[in-house]
RODO-2510 file (C-alpha; in nm, 4 decimals, decimal comma):
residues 355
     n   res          X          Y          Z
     1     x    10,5543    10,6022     9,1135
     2     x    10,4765    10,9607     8,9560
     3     x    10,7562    11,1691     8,9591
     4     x    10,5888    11,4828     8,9130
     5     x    10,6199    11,7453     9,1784
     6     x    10,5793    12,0743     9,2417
     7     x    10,7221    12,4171     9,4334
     8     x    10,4896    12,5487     9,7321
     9     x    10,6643    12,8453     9,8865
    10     x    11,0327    12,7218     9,9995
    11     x    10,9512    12,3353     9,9734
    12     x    10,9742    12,1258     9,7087
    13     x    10,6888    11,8903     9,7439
    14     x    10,6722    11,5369     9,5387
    15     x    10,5381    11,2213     9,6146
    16     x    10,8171    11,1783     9,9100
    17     x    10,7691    11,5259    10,0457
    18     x    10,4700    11,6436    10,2509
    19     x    10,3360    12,0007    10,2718
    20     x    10,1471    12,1129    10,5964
    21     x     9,9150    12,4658    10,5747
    22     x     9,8328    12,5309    10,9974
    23     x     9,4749    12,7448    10,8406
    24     x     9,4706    13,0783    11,1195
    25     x     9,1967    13,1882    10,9087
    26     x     8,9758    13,3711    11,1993
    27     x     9,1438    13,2137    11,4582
    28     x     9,3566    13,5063    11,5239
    29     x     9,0125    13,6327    11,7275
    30     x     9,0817    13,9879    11,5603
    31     x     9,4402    14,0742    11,7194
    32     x     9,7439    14,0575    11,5445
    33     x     9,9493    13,9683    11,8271
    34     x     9,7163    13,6301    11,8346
    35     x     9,7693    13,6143    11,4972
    36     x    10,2024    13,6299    11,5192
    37     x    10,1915    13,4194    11,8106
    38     x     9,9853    13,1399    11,5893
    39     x    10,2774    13,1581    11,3349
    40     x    10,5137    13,0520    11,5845
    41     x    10,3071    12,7735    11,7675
    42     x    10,1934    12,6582    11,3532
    43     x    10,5903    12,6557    11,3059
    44     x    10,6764    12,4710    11,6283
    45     x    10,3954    12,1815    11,5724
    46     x    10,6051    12,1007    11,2153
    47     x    10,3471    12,3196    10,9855
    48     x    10,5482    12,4262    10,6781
    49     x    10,2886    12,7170    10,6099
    50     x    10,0495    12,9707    10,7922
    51     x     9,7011    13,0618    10,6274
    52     x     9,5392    13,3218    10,6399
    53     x     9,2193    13,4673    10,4882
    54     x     9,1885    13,7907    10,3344
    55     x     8,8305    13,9244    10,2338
    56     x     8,6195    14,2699    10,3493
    57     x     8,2318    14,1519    10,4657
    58     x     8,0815    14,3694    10,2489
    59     x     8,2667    14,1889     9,9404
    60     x     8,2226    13,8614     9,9970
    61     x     7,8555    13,8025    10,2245
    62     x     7,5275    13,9864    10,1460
    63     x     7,3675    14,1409    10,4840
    64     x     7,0183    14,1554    10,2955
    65     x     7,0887    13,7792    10,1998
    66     x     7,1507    13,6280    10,4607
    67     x     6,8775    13,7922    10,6728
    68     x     6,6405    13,6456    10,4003
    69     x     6,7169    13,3147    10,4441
    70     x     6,5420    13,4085    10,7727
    71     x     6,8047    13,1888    10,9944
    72     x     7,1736    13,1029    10,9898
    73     x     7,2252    12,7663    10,7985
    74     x     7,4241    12,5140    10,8559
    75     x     7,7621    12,5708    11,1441
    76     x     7,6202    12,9244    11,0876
    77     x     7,3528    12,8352    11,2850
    78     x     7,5232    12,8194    11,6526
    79     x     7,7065    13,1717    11,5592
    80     x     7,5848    13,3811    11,8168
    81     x     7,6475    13,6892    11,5735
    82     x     7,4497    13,7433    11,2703
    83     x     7,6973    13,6112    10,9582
    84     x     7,7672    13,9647    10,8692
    85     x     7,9004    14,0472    11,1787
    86     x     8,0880    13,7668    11,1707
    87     x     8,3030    13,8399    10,8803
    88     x     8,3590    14,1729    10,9795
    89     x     8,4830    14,0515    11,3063
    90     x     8,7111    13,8051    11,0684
    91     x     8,8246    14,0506    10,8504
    92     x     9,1788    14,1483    10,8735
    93     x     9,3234    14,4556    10,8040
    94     x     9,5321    14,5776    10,4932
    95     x     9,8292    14,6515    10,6863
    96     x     9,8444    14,3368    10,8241
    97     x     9,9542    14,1402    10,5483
    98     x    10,3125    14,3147    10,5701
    99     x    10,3425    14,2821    10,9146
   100     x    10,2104    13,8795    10,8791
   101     x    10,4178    13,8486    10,6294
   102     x    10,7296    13,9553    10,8416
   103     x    10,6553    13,7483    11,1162
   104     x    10,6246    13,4198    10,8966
   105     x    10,9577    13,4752    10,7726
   106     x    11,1472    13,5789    11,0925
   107     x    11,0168    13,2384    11,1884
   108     x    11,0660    13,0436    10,8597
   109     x    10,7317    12,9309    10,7724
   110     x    10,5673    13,0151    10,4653
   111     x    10,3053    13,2790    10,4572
   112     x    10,0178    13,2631    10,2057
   113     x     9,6550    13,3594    10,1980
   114     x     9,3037    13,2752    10,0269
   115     x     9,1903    13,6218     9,8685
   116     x     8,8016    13,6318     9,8577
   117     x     8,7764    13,9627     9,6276
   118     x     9,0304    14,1049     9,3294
   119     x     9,1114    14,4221     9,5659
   120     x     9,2674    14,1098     9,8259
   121     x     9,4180    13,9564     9,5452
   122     x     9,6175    14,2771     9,4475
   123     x     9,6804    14,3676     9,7877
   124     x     9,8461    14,0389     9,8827
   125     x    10,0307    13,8987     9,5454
   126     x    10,3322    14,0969     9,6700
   127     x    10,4019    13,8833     9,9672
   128     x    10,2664    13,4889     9,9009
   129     x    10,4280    13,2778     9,6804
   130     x    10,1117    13,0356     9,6533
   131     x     9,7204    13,1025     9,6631
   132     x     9,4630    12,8673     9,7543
   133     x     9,0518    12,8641     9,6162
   134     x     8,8198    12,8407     9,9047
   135     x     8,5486    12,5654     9,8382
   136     x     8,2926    12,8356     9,7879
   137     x     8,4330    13,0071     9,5305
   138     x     8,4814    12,7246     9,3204
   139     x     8,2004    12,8152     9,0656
   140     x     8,3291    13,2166     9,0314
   141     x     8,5664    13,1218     8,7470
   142     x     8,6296    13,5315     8,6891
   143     x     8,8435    13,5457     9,0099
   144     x     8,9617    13,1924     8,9652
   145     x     9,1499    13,3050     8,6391
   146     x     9,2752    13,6726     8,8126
   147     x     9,4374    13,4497     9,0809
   148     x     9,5943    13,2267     8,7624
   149     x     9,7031    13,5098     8,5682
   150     x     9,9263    13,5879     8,9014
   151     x    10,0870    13,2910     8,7498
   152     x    10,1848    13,1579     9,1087
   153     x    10,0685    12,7647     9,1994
   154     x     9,7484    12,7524     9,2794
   155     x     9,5860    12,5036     9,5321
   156     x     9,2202    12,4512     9,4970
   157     x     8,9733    12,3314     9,7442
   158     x     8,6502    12,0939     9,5560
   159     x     8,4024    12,1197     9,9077
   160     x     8,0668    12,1148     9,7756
   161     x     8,1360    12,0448     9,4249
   162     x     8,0214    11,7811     9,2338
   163     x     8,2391    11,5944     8,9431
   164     x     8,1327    11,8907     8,6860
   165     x     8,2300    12,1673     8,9193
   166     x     8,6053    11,9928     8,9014
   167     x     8,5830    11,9592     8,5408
   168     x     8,4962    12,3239     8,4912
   169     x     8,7808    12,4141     8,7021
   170     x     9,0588    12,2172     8,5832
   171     x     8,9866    12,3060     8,2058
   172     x     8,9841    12,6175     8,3222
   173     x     9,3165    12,6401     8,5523
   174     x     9,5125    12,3379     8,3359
   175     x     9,4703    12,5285     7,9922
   176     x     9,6930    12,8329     8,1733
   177     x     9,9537    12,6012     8,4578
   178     x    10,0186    12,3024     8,5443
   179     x    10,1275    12,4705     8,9292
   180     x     9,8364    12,2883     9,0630
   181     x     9,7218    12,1543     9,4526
   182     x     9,3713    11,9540     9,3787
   183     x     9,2447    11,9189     9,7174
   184     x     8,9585    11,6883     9,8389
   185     x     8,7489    11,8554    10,1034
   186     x     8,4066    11,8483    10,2583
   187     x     8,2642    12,1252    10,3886
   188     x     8,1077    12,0704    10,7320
   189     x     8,2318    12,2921    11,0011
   190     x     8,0917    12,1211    11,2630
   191     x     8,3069    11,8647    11,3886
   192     x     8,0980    11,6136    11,4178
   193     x     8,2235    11,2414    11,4079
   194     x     7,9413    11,1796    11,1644
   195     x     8,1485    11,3981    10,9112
   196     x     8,3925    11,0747    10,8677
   197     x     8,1678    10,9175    10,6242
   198     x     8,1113    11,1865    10,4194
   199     x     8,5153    11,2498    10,4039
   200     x     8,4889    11,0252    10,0880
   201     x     8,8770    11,0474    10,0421
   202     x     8,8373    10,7970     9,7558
   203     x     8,7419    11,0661     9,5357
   204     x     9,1642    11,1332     9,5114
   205     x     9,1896    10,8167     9,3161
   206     x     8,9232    10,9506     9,0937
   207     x     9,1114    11,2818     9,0539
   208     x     9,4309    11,1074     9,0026
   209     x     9,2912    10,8797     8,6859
   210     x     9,1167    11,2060     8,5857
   211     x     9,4823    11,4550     8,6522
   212     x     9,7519    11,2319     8,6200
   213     x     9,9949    11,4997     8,6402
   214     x     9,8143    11,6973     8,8907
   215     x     9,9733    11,7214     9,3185
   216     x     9,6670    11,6192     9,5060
   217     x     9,5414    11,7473     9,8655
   218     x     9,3334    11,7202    10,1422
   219     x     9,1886    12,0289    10,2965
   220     x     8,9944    11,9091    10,5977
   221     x     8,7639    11,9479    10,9265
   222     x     8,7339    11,6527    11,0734
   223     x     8,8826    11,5974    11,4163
   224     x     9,1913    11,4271    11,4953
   225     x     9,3907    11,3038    11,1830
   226     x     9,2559    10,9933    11,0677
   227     x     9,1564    11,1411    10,7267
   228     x     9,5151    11,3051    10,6402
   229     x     9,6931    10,9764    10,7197
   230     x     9,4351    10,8276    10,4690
   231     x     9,4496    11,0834    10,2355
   232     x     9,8291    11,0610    10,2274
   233     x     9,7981    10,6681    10,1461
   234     x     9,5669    10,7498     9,8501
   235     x     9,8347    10,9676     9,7093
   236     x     9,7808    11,3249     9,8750
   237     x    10,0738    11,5389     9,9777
   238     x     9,9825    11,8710    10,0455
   239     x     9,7052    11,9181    10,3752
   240     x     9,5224    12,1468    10,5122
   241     x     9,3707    12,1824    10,8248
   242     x     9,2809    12,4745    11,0713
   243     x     9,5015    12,5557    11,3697
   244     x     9,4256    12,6725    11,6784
   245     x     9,5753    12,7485    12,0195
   246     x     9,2344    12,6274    12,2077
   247     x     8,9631    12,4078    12,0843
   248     x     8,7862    12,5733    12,3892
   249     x     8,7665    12,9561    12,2388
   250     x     8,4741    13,1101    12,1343
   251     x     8,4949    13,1412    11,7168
   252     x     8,4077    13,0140    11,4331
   253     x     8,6589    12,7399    11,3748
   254     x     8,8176    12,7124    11,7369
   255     x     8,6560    12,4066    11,7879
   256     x     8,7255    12,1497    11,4715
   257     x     9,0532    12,3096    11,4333
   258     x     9,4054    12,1319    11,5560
   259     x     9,5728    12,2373    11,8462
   260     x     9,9569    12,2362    11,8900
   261     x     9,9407    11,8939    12,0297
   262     x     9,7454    11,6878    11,8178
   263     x     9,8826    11,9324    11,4977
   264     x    10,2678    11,7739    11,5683
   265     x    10,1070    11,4094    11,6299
   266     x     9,9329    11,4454    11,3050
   267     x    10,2791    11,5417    11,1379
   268     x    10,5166    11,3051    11,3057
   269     x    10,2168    10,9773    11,2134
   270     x    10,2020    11,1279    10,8368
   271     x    10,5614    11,1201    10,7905
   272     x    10,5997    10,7575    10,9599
   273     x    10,3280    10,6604    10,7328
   274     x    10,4700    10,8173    10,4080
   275     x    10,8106    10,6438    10,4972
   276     x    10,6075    10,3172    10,5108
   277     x    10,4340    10,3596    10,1900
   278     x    10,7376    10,2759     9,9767
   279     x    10,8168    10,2160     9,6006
   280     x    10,5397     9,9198     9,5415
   281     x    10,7919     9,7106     9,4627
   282     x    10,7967     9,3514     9,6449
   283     x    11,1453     9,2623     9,7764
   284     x    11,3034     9,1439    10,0660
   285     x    11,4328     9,4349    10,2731
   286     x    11,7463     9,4963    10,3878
   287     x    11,6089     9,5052    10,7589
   288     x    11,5113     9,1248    10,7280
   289     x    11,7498     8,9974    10,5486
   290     x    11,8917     8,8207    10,8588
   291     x    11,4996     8,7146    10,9812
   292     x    11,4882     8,5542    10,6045
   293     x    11,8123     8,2896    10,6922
   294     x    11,6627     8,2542    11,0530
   295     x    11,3112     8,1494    10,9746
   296     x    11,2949     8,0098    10,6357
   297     x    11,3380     7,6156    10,6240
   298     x    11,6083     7,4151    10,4587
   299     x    11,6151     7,0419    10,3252
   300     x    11,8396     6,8519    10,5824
   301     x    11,9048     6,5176    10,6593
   302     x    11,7008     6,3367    10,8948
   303     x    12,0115     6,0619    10,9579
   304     x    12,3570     6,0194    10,8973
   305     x    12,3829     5,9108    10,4969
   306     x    12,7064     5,7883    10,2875
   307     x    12,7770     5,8801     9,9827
   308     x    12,5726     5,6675     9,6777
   309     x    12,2241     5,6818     9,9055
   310     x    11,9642     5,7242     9,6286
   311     x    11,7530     5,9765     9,8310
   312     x    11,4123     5,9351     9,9588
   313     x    11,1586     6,1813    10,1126
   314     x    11,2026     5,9555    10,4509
   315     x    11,5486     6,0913    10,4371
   316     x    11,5077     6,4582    10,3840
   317     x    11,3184     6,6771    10,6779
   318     x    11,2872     7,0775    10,6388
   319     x    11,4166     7,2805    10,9213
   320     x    11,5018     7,6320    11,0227
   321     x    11,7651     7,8052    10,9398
   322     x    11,8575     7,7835    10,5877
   323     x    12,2197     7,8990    10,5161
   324     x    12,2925     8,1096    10,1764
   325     x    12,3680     7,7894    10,0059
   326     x    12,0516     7,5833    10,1793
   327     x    11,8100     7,3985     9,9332
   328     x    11,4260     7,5431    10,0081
   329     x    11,1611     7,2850    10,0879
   330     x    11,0243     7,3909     9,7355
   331     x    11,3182     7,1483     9,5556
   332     x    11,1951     6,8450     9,8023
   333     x    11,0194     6,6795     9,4832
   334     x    11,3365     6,7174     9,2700
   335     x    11,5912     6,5373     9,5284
   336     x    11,3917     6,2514     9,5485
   337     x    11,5735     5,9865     9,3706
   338     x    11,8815     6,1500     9,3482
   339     x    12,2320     6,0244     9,4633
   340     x    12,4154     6,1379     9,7032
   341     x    12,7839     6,2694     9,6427
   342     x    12,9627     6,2696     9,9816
   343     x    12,9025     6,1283    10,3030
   344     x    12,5966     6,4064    10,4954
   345     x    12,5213     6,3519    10,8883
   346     x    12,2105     6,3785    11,0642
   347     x    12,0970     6,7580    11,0895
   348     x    12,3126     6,8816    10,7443
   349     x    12,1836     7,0931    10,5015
   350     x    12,1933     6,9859    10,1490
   351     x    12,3443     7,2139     9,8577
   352     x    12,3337     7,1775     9,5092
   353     x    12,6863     7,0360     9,4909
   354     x    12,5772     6,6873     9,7200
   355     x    12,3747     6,5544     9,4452
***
């Protein structure tokens, strides 16, 4: 098992710790008491970190863009808003990232954010620890290597990206840290059960033959959980996945996101399932140790023998349980023909000192 790890905030995180990010993103629906009272709820459903998303519409969409496309794309399309509006609605204020800040730590969760523009990434590198790539900007390598030369651990989200757009990446990031999160992800926010089969969480054992030495992660919006419980078995640690108060909401993400319910099912199942992953190594447990003696067969005697019997297989039957000393039914073949030592009645187990 690797033994690599690495710090996120105030956990360590390794390949027997799990790190949960409860993405607010926009889900704060533009108030910042929403906003504090999602770090709390994030907190209470076993989250160790609260997201947010720092960015100013006019830096990271294009209103003439967009309106040439002539029609929202994609989730877009069921926004009743036009996308710049949107992300001005999203947008959070400056002075919020104290205050957020604050809150996470009066409550003991860690606060971190994804920057979308190098004003954000100035304005928040005084109070996160950790920053996180969206998807989208996976291909703007200029901001990609500001956020690196912050030289905090950097988590990075591959939605969208082909094999070459994670080569480009790494070379990039791994030449200046190895304070790395790769994260699988696909980027459909509609939360359709269709989206399962394009989770293609196989691609982490590509990344791990490709990154050895590199902390892998989900970040996901599928519904329910099913993909971080496999994620975790193919070697992920760190996930990601949007939190909400009420799937019900009108928003943007509201409606893939987790609630507070299914969030601390999803963490309870993924730390039952990382304690049954183990160490790989075949043994018998020490919680069956006892089932072992009871339900493995021994070699006893079928009849009451005397001492001198030259043993044959009519002699001999296999029965549960078999004491520490028992013979297993796999030495039948080498008793037969031996001769007895001492007198054995019907039902005895044979040893290794009768013969």
């Amino acid at each position: 098992m690797s033994k690599f790890g690495i710090q996120l905030g105030s956990k360590w995180v390794d390949q027997n710790e799990l790190y949960f990010i409860a993405d607010i993103g926009a889900n704060h629906n533009g108030t910042l008491e929403k906003a504090k009272a999602l770090i709390h709820l994030a907190k209470e459903a076993g989250a160790d970190a609260a997201k947010f998303q720092n960015f100013q519409a006019g830096k990271i969409v294009s209103q003439k863009g967009f309106e040439a496309l002539k029609g929202q794309l994609a989730h877009q399309s069921k926004w009743k808003k036009s996308v710049f509006e949107v992300y001005e609605d999203a947008s959070i204020n400056a002075e919020w990232t104290r205050l957020l800040k604050a809150e996470c730590d009066a409550v003991g969760i860690d606060y971190f954010t994804s920057p979308y523009d190098f004003e954000s990434v100035d304005l928040v590198d005084p109070f996160v620890e950790l920053y996180k790539i969206g998807s989208g900007d996976i291909s703007w390598l200029e901001i990609i290597e500001f956020i690196l030369d912050k030289k905090k651990p950097v988590l990075i989200a591959t939605g969208a990206s082909d094999i070459s757009d994670i080569q480009r990446v790494m070379n990039l990031a791994m030449a200046k840290t190895d304070k790395l999160v790769l994260m699988q992800c696909n980027t459909n926010y509609t939360g359709s059960l269709e989206n399962f089969k394009y989770s293609n969480l196989n691609v982490l054992k590509s990344f791990s033959e490709m990154y050895p030495n590199i902390m892998l992660g989900l970040s996901d919006h599928t519904p329910g959980h099913a993909t971080t419980l496999g994620s975790i078995a193919l070697g992920a640690r760190v996930i990601e996945k949007h939190f909400t108060d009420d799937n019900n909401q009108i928003g943007p993400d509201h409606g893939f996101a987790m609630n507070p319910k299914t969030w601390r099912d999803m963490v309870d199942r993924s730390y039952e399932l990382l304690s049954a992953l183990g160490d790989g190594v075949k043994r018998v447990e020490d919680n069956e140790r006892s089932s072992q003696i009871v339900q493995r067969r021994c070699i006893r005697t079928i009849s009451d023998l005397k001492a001198g019997t030259i043993l044959k297989r009519e002699d001999l039957i296999v029965l549960r349980p078999i004491p520490e000393d028992g013979l297993p039914p796999y030495h039948l073949d080498a008793l037969i023909g031996k001769t007895l030592k001492q007198d054995l009645t019907s039902g005895d187990h044979l040893t290794i000192n009768h013969i």
